[in-house]
C-alpha positions, -999 to 999 in steps of 0.1 A, spaced: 0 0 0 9 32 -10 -2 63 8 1 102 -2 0 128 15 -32 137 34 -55 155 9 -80 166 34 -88 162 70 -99 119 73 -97 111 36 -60 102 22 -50 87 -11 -41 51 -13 -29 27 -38 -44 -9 -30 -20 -35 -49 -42 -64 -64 -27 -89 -38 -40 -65 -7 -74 -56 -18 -89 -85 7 -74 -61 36 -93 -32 21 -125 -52 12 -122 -38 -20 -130 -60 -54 -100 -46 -78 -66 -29 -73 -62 9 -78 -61 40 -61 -84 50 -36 -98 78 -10 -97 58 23 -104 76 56 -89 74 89 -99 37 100 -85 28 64 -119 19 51 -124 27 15 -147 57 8 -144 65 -32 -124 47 -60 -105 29 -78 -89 50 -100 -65 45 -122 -43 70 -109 -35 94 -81 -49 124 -97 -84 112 -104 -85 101 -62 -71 135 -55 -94 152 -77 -125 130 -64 -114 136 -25 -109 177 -36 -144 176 -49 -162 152 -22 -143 178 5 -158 207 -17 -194 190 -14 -191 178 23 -179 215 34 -201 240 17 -226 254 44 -264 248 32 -288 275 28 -307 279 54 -341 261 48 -374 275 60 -406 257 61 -439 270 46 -466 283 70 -497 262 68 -530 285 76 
């Protein structure tokens, strides 16, 4: 296993060699976002740019602040 440095807060980049995906309970080899227990969250890729670009973006979802939502009087 192959880790990068940590792209955001719990999520890091990992390649998973075809002979340790069992330890990852993943089906194929590749790179993938794994968080901090080591538990896959997105992937594979087929390289470390696509997981850094795909944890970049999930952090981008997970971290903007939702408008505030107000519910409809009923009369």
């Amino acid at each position: 296993m192959d880790k990068s440095a940590d792209a955001s807060p719990g999520l890091a980049a990992v390649r998973v060699p075809d002979d340790e995906v069992d330890l990852y309970n993943v089906s194929e080899g590749g790179w993938y976002a794994v968080d901090d227990e080591d538990k896959a969250v997105l992937g594979p890729f087929e390289s470390l740019g696509e997981c850094d670009r795909a944890i970049h973006d999930r952090v981008a979802l997970v971290t903007l602040s939702p408008a505030p939502v107000s519910r409809a009087h009923l009369s």
